[in-house]
N, C-alpha and C positions, 0 to 999 in steps of 0.2 A: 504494500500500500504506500503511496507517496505522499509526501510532505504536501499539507494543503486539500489531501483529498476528506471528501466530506462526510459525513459518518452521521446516519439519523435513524432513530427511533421513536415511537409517540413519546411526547413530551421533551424531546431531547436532540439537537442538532447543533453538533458538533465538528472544527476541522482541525486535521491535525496539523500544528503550528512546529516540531520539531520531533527531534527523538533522544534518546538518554540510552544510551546500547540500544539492546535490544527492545527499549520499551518507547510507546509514543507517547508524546505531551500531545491533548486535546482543549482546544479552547471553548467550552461551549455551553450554549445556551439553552436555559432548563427555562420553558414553561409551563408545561402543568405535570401534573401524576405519570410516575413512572412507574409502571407498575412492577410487581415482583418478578427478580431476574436474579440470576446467578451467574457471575463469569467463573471462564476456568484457571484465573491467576488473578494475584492479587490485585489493589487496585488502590490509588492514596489520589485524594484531591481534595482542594483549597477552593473555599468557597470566598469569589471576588467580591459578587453581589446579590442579593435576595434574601430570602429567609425560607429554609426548608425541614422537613423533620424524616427522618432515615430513620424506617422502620428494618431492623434488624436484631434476629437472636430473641425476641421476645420482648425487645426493648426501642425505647423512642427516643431518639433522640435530636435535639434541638440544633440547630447551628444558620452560623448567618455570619457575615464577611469577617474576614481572616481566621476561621475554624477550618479543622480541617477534620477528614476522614478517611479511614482505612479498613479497607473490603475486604476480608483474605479472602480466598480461591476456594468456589462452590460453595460461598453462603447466599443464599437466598437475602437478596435484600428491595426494599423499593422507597421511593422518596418522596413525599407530600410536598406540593409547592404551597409554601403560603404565600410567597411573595418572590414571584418570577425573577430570575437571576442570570448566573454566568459561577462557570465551575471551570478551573484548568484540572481536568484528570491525567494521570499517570498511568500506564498500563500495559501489559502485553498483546495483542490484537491478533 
């Protein structure tokens, strides 16, 4: 996948702005529910702008500009948008 190509899913459209070895930096923009999904490798990302709640593991958690969070590989996770944003994610593709 190259640098720039664009990457979307409901609620979620994203381009990749760079790479770190083998993993890509995505810059992207969350507007609404994302629903439950699971990658198959970890996943860390810094929330720029919005306000969202990551439901994961049985728990909810809060976060909004300069939080960050960390996915490990095949957890089931999804994200409530309370307030539409921008996320650079980290990750294997």
């Amino acid at each position: 996948m190259s640098d720039d190509a664009i990457i979307e899913m409901p609620g979620f459209r994203g381009r990749i702005t760079g790479r770190l070895g083998d993993m890509v930096v995505i810059d992207a923009e969350v507007e609404a529910d994302i629903p439950a999904h699971a990658s198959e490798t970890e996943e860390f990302a810094v929330v720029i702008a919005g306000r969202f709640e990551l439901d994961m593991n049985g728990e909810t958690l809060s976060c909004g500009p300069g939080d960050h969070l960390v996915v490990g590989a095949g957890v089931d996770h999804a994200i409530r948008v309370i307030e539409p944003g921008r996320l650079i994610l980290i990750g294997r593709m």
